[in-house]
py3Dmol code that shows the C-alpha trace and the ligand (Angstrom):
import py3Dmol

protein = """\
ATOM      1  CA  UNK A   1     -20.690  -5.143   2.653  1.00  0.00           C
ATOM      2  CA  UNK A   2     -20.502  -2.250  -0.017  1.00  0.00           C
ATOM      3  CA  UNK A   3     -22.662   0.595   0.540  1.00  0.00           C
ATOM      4  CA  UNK A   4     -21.409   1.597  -3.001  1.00  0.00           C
ATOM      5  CA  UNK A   5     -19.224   0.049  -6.133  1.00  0.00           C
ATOM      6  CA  UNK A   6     -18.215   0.890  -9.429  1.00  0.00           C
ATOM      7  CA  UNK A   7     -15.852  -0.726 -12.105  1.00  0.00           C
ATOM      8  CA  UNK A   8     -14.453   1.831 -14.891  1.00  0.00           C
ATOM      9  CA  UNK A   9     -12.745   0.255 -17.890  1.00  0.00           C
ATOM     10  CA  UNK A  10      -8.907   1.392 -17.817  1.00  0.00           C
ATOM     11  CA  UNK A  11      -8.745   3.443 -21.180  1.00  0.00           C
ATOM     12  CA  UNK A  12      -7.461   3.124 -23.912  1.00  0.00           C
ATOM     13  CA  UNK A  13      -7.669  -0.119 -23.916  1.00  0.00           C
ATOM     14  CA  UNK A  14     -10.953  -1.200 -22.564  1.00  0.00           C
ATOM     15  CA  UNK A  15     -10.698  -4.570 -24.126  1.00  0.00           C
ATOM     16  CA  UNK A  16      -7.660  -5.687 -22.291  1.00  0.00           C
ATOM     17  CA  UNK A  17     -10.152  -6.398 -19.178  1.00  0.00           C
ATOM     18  CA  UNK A  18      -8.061  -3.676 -16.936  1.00  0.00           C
ATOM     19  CA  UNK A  19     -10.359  -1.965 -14.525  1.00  0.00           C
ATOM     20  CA  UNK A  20     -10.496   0.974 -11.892  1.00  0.00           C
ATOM     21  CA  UNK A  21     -12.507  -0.525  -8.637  1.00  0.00           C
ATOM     22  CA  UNK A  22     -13.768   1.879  -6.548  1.00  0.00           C
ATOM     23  CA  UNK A  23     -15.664   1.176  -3.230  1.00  0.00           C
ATOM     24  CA  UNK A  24     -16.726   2.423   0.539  1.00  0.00           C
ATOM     25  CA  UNK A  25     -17.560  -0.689   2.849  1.00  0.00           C
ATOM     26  CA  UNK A  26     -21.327   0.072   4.982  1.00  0.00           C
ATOM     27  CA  UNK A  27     -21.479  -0.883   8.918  1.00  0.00           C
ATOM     28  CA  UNK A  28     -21.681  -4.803   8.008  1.00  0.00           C
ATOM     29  CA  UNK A  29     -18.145  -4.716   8.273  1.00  0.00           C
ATOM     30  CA  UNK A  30     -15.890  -3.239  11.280  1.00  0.00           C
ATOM     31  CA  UNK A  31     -12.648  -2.145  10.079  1.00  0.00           C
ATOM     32  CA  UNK A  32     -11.439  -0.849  13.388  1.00  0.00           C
ATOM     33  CA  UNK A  33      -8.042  -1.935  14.795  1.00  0.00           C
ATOM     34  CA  UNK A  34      -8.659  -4.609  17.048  1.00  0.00           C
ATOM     35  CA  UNK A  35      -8.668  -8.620  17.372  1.00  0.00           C
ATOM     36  CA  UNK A  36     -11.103  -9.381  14.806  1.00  0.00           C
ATOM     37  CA  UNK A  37      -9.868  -7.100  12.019  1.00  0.00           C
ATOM     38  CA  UNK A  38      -7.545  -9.923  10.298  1.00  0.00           C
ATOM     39  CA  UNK A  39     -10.854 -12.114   9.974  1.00  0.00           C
ATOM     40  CA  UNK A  40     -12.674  -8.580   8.551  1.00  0.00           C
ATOM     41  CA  UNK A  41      -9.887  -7.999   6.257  1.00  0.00           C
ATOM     42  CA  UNK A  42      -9.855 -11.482   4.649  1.00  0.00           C
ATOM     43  CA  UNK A  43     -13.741 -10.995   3.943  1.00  0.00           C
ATOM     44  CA  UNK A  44     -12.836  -8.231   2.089  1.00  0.00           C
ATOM     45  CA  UNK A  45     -10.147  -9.919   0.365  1.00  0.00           C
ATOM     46  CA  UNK A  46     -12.368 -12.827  -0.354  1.00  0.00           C
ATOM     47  CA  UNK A  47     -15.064  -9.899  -2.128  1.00  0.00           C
ATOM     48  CA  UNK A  48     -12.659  -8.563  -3.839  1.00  0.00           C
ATOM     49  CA  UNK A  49      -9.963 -10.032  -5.039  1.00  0.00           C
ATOM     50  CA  UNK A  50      -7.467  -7.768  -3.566  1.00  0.00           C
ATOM     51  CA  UNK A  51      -5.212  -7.291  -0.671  1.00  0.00           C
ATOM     52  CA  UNK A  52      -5.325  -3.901   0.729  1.00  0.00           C
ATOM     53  CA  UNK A  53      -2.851  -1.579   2.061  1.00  0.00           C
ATOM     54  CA  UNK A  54      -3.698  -0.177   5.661  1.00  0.00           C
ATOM     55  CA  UNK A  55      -2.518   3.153   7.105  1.00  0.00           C
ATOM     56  CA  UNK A  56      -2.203   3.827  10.719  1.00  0.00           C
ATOM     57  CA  UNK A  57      -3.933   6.973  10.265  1.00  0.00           C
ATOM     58  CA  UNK A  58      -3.545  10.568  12.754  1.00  0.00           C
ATOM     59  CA  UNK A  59      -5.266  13.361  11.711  1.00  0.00           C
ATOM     60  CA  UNK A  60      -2.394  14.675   9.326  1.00  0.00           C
ATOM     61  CA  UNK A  61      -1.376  15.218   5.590  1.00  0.00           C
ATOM     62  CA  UNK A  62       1.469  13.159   5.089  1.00  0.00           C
ATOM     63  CA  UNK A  63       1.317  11.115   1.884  1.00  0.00           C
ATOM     64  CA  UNK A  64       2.754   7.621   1.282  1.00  0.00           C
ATOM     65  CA  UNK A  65       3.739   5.825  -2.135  1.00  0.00           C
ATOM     66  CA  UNK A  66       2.960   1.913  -1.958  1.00  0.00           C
ATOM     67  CA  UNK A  67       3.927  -0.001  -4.681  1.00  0.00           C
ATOM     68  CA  UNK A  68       2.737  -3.931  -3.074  1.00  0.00           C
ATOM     69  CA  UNK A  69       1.945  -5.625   0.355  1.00  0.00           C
ATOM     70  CA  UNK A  70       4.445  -5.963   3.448  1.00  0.00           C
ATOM     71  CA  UNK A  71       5.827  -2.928   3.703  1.00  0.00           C
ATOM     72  CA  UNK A  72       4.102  -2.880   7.315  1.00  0.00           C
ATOM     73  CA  UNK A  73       1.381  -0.080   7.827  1.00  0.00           C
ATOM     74  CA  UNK A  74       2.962   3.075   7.491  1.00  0.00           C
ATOM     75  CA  UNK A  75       1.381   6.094   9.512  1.00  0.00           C
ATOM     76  CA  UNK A  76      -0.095   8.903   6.815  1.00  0.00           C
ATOM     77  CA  UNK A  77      -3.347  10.096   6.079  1.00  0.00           C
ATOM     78  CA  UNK A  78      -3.015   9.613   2.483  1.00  0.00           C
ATOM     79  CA  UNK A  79      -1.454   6.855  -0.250  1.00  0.00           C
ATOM     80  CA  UNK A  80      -1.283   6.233  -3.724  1.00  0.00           C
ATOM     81  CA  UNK A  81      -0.238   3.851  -5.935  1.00  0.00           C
ATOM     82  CA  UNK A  82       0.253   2.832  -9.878  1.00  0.00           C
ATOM     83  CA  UNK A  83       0.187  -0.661  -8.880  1.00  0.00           C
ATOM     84  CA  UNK A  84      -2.228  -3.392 -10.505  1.00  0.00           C
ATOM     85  CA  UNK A  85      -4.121  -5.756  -8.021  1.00  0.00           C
ATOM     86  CA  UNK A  86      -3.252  -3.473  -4.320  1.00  0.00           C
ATOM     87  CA  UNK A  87      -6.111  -2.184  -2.545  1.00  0.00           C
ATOM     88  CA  UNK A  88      -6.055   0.733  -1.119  1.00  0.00           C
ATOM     89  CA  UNK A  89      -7.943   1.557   1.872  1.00  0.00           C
ATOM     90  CA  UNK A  90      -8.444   4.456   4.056  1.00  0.00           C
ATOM     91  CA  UNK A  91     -10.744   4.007   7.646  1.00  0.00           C
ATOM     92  CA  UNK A  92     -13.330   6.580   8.848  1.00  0.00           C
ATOM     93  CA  UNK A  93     -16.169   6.902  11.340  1.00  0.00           C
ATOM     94  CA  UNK A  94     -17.435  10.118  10.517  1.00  0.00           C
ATOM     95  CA  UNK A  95     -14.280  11.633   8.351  1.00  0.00           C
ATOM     96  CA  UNK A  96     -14.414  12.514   4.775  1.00  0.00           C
ATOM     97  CA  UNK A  97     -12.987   9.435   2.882  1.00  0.00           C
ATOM     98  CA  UNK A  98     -11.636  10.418  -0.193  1.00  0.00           C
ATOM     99  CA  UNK A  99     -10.998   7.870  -3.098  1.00  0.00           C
ATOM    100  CA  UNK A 100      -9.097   9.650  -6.460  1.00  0.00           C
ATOM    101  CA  UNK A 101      -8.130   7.861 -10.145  1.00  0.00           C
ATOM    102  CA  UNK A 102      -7.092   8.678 -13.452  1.00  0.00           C
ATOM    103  CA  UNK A 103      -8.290   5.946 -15.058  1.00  0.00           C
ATOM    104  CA  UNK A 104      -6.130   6.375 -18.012  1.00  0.00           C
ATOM    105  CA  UNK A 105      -3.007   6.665 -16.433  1.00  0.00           C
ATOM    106  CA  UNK A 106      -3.389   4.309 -14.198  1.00  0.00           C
ATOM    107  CA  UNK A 107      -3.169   5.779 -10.867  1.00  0.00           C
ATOM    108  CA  UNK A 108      -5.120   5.399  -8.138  1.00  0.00           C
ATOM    109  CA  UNK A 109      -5.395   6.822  -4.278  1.00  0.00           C
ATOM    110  CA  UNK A 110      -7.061   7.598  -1.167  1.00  0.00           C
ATOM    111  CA  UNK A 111      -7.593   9.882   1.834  1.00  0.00           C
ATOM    112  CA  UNK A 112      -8.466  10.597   5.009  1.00  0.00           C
ATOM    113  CA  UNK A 113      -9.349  14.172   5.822  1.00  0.00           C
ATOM    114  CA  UNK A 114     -11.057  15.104   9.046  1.00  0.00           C
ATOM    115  CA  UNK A 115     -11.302  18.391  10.222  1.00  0.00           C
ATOM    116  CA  UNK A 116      -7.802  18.397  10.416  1.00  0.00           C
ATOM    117  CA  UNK A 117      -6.485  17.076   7.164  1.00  0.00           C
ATOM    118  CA  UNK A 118      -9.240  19.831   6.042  1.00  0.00           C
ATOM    119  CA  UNK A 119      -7.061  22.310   7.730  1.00  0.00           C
ATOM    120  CA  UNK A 120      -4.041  20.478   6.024  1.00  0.00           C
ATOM    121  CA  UNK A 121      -5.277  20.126   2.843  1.00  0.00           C
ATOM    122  CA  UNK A 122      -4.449  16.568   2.673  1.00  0.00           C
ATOM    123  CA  UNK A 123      -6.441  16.240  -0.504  1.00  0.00           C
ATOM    124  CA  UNK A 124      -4.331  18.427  -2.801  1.00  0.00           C
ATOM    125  CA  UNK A 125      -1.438  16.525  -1.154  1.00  0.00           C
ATOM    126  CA  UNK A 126      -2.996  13.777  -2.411  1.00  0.00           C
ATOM    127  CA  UNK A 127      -3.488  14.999  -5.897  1.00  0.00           C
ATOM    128  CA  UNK A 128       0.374  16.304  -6.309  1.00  0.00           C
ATOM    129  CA  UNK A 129       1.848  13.021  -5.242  1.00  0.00           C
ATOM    130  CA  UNK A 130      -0.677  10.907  -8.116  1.00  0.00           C
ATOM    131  CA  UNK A 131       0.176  13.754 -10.350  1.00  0.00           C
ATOM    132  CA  UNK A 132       3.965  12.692  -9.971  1.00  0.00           C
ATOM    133  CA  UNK A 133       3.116   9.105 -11.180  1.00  0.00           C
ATOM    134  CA  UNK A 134       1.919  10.479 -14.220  1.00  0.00           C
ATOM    135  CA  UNK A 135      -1.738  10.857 -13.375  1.00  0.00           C
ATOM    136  CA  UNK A 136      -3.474  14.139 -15.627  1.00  0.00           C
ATOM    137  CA  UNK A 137      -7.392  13.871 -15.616  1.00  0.00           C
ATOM    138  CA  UNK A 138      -8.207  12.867 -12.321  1.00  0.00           C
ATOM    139  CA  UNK A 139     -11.851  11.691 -10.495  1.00  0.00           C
ATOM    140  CA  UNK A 140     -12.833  12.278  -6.967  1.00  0.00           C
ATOM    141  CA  UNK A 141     -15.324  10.727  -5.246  1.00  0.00           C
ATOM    142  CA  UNK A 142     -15.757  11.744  -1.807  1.00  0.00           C
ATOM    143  CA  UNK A 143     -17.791   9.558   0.727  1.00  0.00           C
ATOM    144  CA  UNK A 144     -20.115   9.178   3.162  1.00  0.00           C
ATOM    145  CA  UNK A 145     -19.318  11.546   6.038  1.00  0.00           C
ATOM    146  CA  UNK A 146     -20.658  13.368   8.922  1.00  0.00           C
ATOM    147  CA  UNK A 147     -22.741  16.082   7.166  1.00  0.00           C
ATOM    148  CA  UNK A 148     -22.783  20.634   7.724  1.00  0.00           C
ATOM    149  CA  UNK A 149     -26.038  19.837  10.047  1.00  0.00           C
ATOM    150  CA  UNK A 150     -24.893  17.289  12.270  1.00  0.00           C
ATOM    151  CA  UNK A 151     -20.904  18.279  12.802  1.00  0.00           C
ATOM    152  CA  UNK A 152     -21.429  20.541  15.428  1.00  0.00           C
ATOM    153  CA  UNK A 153     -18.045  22.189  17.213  1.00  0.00           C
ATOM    154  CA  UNK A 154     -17.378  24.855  19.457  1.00  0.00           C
ATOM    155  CA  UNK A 155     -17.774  28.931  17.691  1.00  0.00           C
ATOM    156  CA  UNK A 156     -14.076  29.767  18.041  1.00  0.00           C
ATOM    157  CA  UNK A 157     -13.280  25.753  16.213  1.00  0.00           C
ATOM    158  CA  UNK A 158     -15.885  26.769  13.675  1.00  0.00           C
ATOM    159  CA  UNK A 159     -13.843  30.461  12.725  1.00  0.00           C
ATOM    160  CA  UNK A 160     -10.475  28.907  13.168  1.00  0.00           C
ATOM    161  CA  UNK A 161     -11.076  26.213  10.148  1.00  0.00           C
ATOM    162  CA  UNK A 162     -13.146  28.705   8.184  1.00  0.00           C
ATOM    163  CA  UNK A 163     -10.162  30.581   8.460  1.00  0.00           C
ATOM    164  CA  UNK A 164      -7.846  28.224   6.669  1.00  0.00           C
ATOM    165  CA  UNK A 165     -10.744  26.574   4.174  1.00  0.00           C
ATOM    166  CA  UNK A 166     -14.153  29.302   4.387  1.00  0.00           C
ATOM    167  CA  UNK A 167     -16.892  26.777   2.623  1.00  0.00           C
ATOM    168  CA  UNK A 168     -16.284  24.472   5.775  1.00  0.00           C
ATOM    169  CA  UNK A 169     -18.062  27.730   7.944  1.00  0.00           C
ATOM    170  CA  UNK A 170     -21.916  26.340   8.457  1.00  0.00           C
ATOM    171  CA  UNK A 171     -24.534  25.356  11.153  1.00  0.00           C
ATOM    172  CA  UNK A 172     -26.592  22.611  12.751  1.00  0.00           C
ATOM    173  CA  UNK A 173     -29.909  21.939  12.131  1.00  0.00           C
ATOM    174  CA  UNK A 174     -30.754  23.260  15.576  1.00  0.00           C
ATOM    175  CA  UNK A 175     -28.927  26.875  14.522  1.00  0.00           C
ATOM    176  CA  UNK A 176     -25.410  26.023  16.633  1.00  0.00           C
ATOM    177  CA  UNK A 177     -22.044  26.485  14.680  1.00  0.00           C
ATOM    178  CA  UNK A 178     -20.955  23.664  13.012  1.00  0.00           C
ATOM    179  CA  UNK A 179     -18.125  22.458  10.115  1.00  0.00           C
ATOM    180  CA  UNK A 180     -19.245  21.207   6.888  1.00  0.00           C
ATOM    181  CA  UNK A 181     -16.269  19.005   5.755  1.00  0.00           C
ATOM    182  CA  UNK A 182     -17.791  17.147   2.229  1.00  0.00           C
ATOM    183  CA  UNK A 183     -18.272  21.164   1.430  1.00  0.00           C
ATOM    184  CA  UNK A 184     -14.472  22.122   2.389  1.00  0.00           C
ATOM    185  CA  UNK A 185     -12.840  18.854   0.740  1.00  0.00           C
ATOM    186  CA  UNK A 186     -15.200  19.624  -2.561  1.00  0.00           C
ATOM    187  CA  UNK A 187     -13.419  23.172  -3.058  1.00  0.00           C
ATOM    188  CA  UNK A 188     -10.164  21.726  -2.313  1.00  0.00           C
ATOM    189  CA  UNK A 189     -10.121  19.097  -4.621  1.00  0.00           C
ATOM    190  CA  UNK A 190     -12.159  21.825  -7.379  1.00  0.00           C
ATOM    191  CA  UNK A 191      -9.265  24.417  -6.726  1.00  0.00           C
ATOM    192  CA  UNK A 192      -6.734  21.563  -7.681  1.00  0.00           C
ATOM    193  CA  UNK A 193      -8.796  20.638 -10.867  1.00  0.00           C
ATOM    194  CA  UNK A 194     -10.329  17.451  -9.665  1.00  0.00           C
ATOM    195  CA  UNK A 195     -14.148  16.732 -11.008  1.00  0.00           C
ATOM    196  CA  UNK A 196     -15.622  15.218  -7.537  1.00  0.00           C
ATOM    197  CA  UNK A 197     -18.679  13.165  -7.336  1.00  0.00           C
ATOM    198  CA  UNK A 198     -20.085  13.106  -3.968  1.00  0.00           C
ATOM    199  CA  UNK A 199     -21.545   9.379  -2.452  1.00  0.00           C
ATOM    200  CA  UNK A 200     -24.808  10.448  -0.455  1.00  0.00           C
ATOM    201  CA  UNK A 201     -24.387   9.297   3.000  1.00  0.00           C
ATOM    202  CA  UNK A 202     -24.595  11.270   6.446  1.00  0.00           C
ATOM    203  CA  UNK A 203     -22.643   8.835   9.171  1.00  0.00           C
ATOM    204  CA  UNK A 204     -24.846  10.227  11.906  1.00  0.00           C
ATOM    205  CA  UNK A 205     -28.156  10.577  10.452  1.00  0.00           C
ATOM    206  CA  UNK A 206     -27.826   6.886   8.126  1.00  0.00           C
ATOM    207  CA  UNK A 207     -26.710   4.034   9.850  1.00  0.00           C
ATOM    208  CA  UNK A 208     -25.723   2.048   7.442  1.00  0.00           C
ATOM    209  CA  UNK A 209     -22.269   3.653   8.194  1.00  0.00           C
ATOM    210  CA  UNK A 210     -20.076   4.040  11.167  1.00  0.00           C
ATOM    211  CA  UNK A 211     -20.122   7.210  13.567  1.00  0.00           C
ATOM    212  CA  UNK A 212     -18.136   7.994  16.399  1.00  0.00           C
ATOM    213  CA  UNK A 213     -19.867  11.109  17.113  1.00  0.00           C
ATOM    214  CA  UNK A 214     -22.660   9.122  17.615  1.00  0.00           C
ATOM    215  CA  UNK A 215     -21.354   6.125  19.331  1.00  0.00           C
ATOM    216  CA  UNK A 216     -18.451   7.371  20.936  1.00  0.00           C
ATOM    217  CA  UNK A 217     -15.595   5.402  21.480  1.00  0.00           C
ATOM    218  CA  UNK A 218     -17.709   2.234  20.661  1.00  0.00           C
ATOM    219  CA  UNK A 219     -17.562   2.946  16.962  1.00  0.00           C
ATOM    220  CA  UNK A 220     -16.955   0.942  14.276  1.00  0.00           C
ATOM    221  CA  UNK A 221     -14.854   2.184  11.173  1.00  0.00           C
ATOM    222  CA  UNK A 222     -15.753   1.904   7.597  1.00  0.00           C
ATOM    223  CA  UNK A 223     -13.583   1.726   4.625  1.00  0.00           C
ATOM    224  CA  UNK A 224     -12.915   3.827   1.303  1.00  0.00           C
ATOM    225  CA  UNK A 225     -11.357   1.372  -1.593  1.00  0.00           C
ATOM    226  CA  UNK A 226      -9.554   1.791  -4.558  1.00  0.00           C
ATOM    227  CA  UNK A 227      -7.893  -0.545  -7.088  1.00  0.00           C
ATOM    228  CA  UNK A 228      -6.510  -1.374 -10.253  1.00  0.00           C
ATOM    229  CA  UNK A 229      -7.252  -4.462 -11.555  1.00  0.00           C
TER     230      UNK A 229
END
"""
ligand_1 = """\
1
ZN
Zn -26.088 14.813 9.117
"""
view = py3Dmol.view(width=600, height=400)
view.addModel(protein, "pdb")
view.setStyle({"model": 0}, {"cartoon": {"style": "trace"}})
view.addModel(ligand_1, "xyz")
view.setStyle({"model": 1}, {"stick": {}})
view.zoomTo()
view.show()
């Protein structure tokens, strides 16, 4: 189900139990929107302990504060929350999924940046909005995503984002432009003074994980989780 996990104690007061969860789900589960996705979600539920708060994600940089369940699935690319015991998830299938804390302050959040919330900068978004709930020392970890040598896009796509963010500018394995997002995301969230660890994982190449570049409209969607517990 988890193709990684880690618990951080909540400082500074690691005895009090409070912890930072932080997760991305593997290709056992499909967290696409369809029929069977209230069946997938209570699996998760059942794993974790949490109920998570969905997005109806489009590609853009818009940034949403939750603060508990039912307030529908608002469409953004990005939430955060200060909340104890809410999930928050974010869906990809070749994306970059982003998951950010500050485990001291208590704030957690996540987000989706394609090649488009690259463009968009939906990361630092990201990081001002937790910064306004009082997070300081923040962690990325960026996901499992579809890597420099596989993301291969037309030349004039390839100069038009290298334009806006330059370390995305790269090329295939085979020598054809392509777009490394992990790179472009990793000097966004350095420029905002986020430390990042990166989760190995190329979506095309391992699959273990999701890819809609490699089966089209087919694919599955995988999830990046963070809570507060
Ligand atoms: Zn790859």
């Amino acid at each position: 189900m988890f193709a990684f996990r880690e618990t951080f104690a909540l400082d500074p007061d690691p005895a009090s139990g409070s912890r930072v969860e932080v997760a991305f789900t593997d290709a056992s589960l499909d967290l696409r929107e369809g029929d069977r996705l209230d069946g997938v979600l209570a699996a998760l539920t059942d794993a974790t302990g949490v109920d998570f708060a969905r997005l109806h994600q489009i590609h853009g940089a818009d940034v949403v504060e939750v603060d508990g369940p039912g307030h529908g699935i608002p469409t953004a690319d990005a939430q955060v929350t200060a909340a104890r015991g809410l999930g928050l998830m974010v869906r990809v299938a070749d994306c970059v999924p982003v998951v950010l804390a500050d485990a001291a302050a208590g704030v957690v959040g996540v987000a989706h940046a394609g090649r488009r919330g690259a463009e968009l900068d939906v990361v630092t978004r990201t990081v001002e909005r937790m910064r306004a709930l009082g997070a300081v020392d923040m962690t990325a970890w960026v996901g499992p995503h579809i890597c420099g040598r596989c993301y291969e896009v037309p030349a004039t796509m390839r100069e038009e984002v290298a334009a806006v963010v330059p370390t995305t500018y790269a090329d295939t394995g085979w020598g054809t432009p392509a777009l490394d997002l992990g790179a472009g995301v990793f000097t966004q969230l350095a420029a905002a003074g986020v430390a990042t660890t990166t989760v190995p994982g190329c979506t095309l190449e391992d699959e273990r994980f999701h890819s809609h570049r490699r089966d089209g409209a087919a694919a599955g969607r995988f999830a990046g989780l963070v809570w507060l517990s």
